[in-house]
C-alpha positions as CSV (number, residue, x, y, z in Angstrom):
1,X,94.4,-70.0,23.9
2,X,93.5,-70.0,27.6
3,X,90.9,-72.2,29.5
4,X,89.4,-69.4,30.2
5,X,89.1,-67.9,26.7
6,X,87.6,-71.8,25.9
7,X,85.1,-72.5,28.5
8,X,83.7,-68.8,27.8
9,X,84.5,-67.4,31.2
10,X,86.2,-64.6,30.1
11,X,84.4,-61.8,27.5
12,X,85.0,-61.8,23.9
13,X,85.5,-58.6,22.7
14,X,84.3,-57.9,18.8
15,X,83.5,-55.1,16.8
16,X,80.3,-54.0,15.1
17,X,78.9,-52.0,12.7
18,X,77.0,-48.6,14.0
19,X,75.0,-48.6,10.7
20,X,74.0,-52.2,9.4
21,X,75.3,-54.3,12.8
22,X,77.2,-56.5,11.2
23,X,79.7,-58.1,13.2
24,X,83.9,-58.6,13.0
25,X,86.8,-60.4,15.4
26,X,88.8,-57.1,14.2
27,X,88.2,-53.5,13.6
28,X,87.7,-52.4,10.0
29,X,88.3,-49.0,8.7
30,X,85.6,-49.7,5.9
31,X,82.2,-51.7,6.7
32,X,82.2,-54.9,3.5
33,X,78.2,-54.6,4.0
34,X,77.4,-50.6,3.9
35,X,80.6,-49.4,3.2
36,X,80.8,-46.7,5.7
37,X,84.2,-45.6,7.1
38,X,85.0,-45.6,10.5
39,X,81.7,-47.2,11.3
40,X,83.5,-49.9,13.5
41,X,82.8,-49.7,17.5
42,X,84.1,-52.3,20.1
43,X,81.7,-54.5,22.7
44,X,81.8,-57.3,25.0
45,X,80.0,-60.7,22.8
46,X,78.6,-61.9,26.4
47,X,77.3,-58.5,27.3
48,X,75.7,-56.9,24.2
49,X,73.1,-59.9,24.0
50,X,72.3,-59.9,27.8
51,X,69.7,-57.4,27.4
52,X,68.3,-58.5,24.3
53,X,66.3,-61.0,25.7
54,X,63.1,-62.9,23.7
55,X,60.2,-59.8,23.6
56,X,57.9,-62.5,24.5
57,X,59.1,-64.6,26.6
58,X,57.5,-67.7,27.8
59,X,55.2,-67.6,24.5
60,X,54.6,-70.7,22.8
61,X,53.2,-71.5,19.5
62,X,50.0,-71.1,18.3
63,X,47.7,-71.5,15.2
64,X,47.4,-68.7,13.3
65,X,44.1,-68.9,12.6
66,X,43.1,-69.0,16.6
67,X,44.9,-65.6,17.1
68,X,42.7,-63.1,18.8
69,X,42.2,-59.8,16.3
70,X,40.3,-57.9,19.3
71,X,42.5,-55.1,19.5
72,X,42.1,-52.0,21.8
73,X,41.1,-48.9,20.0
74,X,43.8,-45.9,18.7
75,X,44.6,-43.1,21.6
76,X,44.4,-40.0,19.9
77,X,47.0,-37.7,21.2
78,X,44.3,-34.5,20.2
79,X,46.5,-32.8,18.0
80,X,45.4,-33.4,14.6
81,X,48.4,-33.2,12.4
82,X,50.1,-35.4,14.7
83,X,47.0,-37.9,15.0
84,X,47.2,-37.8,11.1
85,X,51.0,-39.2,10.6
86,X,50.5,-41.8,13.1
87,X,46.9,-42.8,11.2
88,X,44.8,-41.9,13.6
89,X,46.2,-41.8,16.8
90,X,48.8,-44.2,19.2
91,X,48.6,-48.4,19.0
92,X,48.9,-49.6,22.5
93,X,51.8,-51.4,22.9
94,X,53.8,-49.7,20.4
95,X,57.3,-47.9,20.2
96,X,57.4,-45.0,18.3
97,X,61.2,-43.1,17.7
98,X,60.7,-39.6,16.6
99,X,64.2,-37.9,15.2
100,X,64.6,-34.4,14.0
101,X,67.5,-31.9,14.4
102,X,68.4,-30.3,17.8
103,X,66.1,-27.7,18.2
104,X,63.5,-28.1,15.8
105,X,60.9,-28.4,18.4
106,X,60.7,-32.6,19.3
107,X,60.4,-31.7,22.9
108,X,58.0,-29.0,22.8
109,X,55.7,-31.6,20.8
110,X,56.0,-34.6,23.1
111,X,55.3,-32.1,26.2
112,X,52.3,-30.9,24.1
113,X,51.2,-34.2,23.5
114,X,51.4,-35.0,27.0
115,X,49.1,-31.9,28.1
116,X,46.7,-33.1,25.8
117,X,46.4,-36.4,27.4
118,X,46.2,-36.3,30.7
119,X,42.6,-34.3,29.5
120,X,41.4,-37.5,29.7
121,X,42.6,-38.4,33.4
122,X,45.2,-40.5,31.7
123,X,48.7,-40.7,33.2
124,X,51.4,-39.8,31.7
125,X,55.5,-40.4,32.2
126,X,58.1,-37.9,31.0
127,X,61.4,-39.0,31.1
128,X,63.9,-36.3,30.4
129,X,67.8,-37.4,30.2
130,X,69.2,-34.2,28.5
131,X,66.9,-31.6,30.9
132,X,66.9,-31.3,34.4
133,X,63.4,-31.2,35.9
134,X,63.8,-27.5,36.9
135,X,64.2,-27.0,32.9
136,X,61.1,-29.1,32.0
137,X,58.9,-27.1,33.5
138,X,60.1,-23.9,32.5
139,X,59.7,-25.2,29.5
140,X,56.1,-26.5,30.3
141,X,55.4,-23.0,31.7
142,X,55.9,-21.5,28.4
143,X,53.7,-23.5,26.5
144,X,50.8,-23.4,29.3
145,X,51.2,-26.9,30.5
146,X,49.5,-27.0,33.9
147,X,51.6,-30.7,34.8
148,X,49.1,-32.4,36.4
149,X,48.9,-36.0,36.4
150,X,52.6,-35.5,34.5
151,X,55.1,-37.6,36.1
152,X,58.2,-36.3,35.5
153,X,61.3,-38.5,35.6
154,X,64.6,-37.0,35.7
155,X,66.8,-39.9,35.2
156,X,69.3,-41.8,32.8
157,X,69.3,-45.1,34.0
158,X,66.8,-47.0,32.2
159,X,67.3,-49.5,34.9
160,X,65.9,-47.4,37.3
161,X,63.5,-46.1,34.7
162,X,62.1,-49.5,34.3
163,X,61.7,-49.8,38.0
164,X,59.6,-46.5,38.8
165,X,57.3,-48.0,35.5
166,X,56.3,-51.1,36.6
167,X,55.5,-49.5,39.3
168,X,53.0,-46.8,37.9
169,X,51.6,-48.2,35.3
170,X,50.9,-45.3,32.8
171,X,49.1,-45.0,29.6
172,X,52.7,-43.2,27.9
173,X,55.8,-43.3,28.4
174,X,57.8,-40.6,26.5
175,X,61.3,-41.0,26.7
176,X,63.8,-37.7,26.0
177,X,66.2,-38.9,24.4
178,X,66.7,-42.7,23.8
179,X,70.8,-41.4,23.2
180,X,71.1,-40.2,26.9
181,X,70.1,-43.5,28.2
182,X,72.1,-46.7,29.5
183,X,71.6,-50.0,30.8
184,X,74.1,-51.3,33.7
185,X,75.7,-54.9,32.1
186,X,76.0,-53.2,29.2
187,X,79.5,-52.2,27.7
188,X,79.6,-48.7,26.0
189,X,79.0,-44.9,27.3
190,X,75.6,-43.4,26.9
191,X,74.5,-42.9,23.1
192,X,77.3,-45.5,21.8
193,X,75.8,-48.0,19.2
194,X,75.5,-50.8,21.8
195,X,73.5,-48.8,24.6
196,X,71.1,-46.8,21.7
197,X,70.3,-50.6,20.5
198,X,69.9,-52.5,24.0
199,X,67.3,-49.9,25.5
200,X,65.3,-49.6,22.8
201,X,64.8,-53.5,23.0
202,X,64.7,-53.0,26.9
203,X,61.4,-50.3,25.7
204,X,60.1,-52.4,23.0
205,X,59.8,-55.3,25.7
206,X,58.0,-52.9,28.5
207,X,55.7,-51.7,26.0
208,X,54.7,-55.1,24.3
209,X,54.6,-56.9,27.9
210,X,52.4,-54.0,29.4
211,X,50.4,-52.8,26.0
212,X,51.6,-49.1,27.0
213,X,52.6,-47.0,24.3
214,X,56.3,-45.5,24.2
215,X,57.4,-42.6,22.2
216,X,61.0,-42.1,22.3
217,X,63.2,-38.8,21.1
218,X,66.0,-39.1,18.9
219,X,68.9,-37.0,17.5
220,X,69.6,-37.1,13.7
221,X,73.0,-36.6,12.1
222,X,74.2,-34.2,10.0
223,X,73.7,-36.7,7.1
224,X,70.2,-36.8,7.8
225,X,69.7,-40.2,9.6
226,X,69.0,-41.2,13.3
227,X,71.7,-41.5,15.5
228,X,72.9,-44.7,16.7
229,X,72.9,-48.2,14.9
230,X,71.4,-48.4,11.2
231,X,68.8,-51.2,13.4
232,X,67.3,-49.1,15.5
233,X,65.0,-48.2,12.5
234,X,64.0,-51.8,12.2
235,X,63.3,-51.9,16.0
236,X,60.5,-49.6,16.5
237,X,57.4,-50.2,14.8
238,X,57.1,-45.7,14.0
239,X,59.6,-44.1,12.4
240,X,58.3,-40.0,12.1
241,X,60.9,-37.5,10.9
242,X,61.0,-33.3,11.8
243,X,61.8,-31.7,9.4
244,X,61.9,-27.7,8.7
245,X,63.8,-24.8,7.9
246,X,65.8,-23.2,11.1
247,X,64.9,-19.6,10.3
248,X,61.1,-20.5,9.1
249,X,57.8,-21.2,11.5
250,X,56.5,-23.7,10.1
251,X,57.8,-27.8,10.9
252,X,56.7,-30.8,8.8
253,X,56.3,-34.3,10.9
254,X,56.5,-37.2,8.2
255,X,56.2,-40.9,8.8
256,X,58.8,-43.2,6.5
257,X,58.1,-46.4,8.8
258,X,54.4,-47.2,9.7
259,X,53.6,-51.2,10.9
260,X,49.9,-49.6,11.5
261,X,49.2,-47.2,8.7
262,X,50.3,-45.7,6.1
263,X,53.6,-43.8,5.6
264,X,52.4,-41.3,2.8
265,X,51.0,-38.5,5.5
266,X,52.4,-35.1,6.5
267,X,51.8,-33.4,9.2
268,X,52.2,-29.5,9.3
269,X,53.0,-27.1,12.1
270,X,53.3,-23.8,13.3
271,X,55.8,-23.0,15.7
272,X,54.4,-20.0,18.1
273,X,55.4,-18.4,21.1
274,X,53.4,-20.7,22.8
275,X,54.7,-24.0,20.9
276,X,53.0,-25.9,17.5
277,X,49.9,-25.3,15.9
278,X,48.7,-27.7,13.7
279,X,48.4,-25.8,10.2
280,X,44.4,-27.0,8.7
281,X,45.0,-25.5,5.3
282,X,48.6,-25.9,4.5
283,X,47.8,-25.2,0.9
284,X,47.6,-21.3,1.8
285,X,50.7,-21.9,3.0
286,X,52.9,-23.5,0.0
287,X,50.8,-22.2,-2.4
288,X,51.9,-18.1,-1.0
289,X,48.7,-16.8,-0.5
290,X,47.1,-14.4,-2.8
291,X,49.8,-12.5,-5.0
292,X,50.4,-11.2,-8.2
293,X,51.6,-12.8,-11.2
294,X,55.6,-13.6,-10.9
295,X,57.7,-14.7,-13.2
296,X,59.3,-18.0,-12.9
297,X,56.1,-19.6,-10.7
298,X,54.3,-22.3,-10.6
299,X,51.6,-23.6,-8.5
300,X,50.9,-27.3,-8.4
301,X,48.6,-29.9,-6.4
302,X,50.2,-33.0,-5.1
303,X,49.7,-35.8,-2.9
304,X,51.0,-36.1,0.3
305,X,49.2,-39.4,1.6
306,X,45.7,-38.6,1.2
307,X,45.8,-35.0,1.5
308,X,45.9,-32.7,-1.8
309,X,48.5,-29.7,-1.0
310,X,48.9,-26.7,-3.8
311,X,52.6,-25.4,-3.6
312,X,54.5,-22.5,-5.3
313,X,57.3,-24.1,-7.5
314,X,59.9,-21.3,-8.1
315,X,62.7,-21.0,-11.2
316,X,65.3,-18.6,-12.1
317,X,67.2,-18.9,-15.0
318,X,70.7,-16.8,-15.7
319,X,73.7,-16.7,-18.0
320,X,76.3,-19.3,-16.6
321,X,79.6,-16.9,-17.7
322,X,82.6,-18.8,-16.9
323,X,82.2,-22.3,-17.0
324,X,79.5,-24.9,-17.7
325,X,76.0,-24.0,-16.6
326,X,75.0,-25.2,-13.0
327,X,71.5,-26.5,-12.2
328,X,70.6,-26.2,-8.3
329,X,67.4,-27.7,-6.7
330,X,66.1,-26.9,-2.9
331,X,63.2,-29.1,-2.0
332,X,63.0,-31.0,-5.5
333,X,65.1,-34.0,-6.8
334,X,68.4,-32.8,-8.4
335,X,68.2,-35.9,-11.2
336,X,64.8,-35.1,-12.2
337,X,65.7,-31.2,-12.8
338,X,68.5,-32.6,-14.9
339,X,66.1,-34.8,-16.9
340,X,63.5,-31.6,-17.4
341,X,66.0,-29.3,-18.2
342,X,67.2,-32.2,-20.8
343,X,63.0,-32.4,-22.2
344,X,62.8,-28.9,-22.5
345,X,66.3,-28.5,-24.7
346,X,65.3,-31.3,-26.9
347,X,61.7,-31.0,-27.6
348,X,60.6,-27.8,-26.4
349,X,63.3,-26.2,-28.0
350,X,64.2,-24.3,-25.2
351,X,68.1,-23.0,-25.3
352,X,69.2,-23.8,-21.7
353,X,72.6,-24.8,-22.7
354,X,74.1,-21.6,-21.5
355,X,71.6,-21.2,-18.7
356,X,72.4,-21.6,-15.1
357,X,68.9,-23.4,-13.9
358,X,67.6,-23.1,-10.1
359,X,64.8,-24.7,-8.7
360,X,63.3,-23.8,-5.4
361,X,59.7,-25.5,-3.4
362,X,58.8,-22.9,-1.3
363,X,57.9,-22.9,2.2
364,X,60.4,-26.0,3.1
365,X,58.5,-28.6,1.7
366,X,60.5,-31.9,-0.6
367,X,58.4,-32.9,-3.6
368,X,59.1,-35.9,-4.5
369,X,56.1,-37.3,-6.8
370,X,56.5,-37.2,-10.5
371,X,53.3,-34.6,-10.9
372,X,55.3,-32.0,-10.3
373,X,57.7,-32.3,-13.6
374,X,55.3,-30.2,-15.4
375,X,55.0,-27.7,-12.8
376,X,59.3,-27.4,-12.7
377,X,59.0,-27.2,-16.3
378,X,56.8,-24.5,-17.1
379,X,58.5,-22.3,-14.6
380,X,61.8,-23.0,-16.2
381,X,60.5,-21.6,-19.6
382,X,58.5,-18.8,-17.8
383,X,62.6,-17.6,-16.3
384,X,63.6,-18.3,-19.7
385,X,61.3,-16.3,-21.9
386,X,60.9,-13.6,-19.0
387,X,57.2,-14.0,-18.9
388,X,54.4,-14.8,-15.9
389,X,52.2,-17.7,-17.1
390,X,48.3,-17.2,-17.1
391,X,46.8,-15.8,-13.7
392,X,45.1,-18.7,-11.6
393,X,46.4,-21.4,-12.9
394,X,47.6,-24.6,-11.8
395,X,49.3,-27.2,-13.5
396,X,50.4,-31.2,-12.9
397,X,52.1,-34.1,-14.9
398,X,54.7,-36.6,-15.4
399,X,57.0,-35.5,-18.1
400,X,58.5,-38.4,-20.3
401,X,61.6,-38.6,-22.2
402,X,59.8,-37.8,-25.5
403,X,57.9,-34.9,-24.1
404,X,54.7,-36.8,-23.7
405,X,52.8,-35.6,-20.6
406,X,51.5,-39.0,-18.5
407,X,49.0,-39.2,-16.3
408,X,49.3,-39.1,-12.3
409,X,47.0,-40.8,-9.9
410,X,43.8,-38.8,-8.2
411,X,43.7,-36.2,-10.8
412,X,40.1,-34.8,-9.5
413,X,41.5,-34.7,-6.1
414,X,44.5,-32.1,-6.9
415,X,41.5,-30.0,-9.2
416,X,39.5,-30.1,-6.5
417,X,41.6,-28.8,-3.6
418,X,42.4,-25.8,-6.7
419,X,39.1,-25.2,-7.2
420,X,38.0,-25.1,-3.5
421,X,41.1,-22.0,-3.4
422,X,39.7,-20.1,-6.1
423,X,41.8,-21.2,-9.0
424,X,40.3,-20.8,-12.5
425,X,42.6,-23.0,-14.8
426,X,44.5,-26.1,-14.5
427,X,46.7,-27.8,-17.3
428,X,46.8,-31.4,-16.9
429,X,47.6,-34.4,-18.5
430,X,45.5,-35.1,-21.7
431,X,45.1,-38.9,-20.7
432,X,44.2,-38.2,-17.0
433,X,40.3,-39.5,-16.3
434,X,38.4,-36.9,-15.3
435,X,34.3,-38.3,-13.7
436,X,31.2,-37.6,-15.3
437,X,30.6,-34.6,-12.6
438,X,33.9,-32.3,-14.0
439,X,35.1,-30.3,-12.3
440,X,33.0,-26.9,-11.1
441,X,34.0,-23.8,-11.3
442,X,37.5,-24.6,-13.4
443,X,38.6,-24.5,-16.8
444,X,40.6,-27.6,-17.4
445,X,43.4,-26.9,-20.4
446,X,44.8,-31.2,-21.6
447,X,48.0,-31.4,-22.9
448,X,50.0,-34.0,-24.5
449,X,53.2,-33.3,-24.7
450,X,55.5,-30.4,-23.2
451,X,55.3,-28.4,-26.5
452,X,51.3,-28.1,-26.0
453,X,50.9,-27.4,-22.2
454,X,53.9,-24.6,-23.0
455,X,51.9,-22.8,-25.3
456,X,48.6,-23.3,-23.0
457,X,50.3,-21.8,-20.5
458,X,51.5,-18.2,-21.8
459,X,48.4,-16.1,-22.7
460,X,49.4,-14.0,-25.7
461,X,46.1,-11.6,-25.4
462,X,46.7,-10.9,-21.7
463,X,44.0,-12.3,-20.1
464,X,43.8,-14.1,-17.0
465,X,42.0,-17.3,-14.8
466,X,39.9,-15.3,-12.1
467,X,41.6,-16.5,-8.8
468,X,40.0,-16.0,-5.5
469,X,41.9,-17.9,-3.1
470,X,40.5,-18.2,0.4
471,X,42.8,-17.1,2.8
472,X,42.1,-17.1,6.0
């Protein structure tokens, strides 16, 4: 070894994972920690902790109990959905990373949020590193965004960023997209693992230091995730997610990282010619409106956060032919279909054993809560026996392994939100704890196991729940 390489004047070079970060004198083909393949990029030691600096420096310690909890109010950014994931508007001071596929509409949002702002003679910074400004405001054109009091930054550098904010001093900073920028001192081309993780730190420190609120755009992968190092996640204090269909109008904003609320919201949007609507009454729109009976559907309330939502849960059975029977899910979990279908076979003595089984939520959305096993399971066995259950009816429950029905939390929530569409019927779990006021206007049909709420649900003298459901 060299002098040089011992007194530290010349830089180490070492390798790091993009995912989880950890760290390695040689390249690996195979991360030990996450055990991602080719996850392995190379840095300079002395550079990649230059810009990492302390957040705070110069702070010193303090006694918890003396800490200040004045806190400045939340911005709302006036569009409700959007106000709704966040719980209840922007936290000075904090970074928020908003990811969603190319194209699914994360610039027409921030710009809208922006318009909506400066209605309150508040400044706002736009920094775009994938458009040129001449794009922007086409773009803002299209969407009726006047500009003013808009400050529109062009720019890559986030040195030079930097500068021109100190310099302004805005209420938001909106940054488009974190992977387009670099810092100089830093080893690594625009978007590598490195640069991604260095100026998010380099934003985390402005907005903390200044108490100005930073949203920051970022690409996902086609596994799903945020692009760039497996930290940035643990960086920003908001972590919202676009998510939607490519051929459908509607896009779904959901928060799975929330330091100042709750991560359980959805936020709902309509994309129009002139950019997104917030949707008040998603319900008409999972739920499909007012139709006829079909075969094969279900509707059912869930929770998403503190919002009740009524969506359509769709099956199709078929003969499987040639080989063993498939079971497909779009918008549900894949396990738990397998589990139903298993529940169904065993105590509902439903033959699905030479039955090709698909499951689709409509409208884009992912169900993930357990109310919706019964909802799946009833519209397996209404594909199955060829039969439309009773007209305005809901249904919700958690299905257990010996076809007992369990309760689900909020149960007069979900009846309400039916009731308030028109819906005459719900099934629901016999155990669930229903207040002394009832529930007006519905007929509610307890169940305790899958055998039960099957033969609730197919009316063998033809008559129907009156529905009435409010679309407007």
């Amino acid at each position: 070894m060299t002098p040089e390489n011992r007194s530290g004047s010349r830089p180490r070079q070492i390798f790091v994972c993009q995912h989880c970060g950890r760290e390695s004198l040689k390249w690996l083909g195979r991360c030990p920690s996450c055990e991602s393949w080719n996850s392995f990029e190379s840095v300079v030691a002395d550079r990649r902790s230059g810009a990492s600096s302390s957040i705070a420096s110069g702070a010193v310690p303090e006694e918890l109990s003396s800490v200040s909890l004045d806190s400045s109010p939340r911005v709302s950014l006036g569009i409700s959905e959007f106000d709704r994931v966040l719980g209840g508007g922007l936290v000075p001071g904090s970074l928020v990373l908003l990811g969603g596929e190319p194209g699914i509409g994360k610039s027409t949002l921030l710009l809208q949020v922006c318009q909506h702002l400066t209605r309150d003679q508040r400044t706002v910074v736009y920094v775009s590193g994938e458009e040129s400004a001449h794009q922007v405001r086409l773009r803002a054109v299209r969407l009726g965004v006047s500009g003013e009091r808009i400050l529109l930054l062009a720019e890559t550098s986030l040195d030079a960023v930097l500068d021109h904010l100190n310099s302004i001093a805005p209420s938001l900073v909106i940054v488009d997209s974190i992977q387009t920028m670099s810092l100089d001192g830093v080893a690594g081309a625009p978007g590598s693992i490195s640069q991604v993780r260095e100026c998010t730190l380099a934003l985390m420190r402005f907005a903390k230091q200044h108490s100005v609120s930073v949203l920051i755009a970022g690409h996902v992968t086609k596994e799903g995730a945020i692009a760039g190092p497996g930290t940035l996640e643990h960086i920003v204090d908001v972590v919202l997610y676009m998510e939607g269909e490519r051929h459908s109008a509607y896009r779904l904003v959901r928060g799975v990282k929330n330091r100042f609320g709750s991560t359980d919201e959805l936020g709902v949007f309509e994309m129009v010619a002139t950019g997104l609507v917030p949707v008040d009454n998603p319900s008409l729109v999972f739920a499909g409106g007012e139709r006829h009976q079909v075969i094969g559907s279900v509707i059912v309330p869930i929770l998403e956060g503190s919002r009740p939502l009524l969506v359509e849960i769709q099956a199709l059975t078929t003969p499987a032919g040639f080989g063993p029977p498939r079971r497909v899910a779009t918008g549900f979990d894949l396990n738990r279909l397998f589990l139903i279908t298993a529940v169904l076979a065993k105590r509902a003595r439903l033959k699905l054993s030479d039955q090709d089984v698909i499951v689709n939520v409509t409208g884009g959305l992912r169900v993930a809560e357990p109310a919706a096993d019964l909802g799946v399971a009833l519209a397996v066995a209404s594909s199955l026996r060829d039969r439309p259950l009773k007209g305005g009816l809901v249904v919700f429950g958690e299905l257990g392994l010996g076809g007992e029905i369990r309760g689900v939390t909020q149960p007069m929530r979900r009846i309400g939100e039916a009731a308030r569409l028109g819906f005459g019927g719900c099934i629901l779990p016999s155990e669930a704890k229903i207040g002394s006021e009832g529930a007006a206007g519905i007929e509610l049909l307890r169940a305790a196991s899958i055998g039960q709420a099957v033969a609730l649900a197919f009316d063998r003298s033809g008559a129907s729940f009156s529905t009435d459901m409010q679309v407007e």
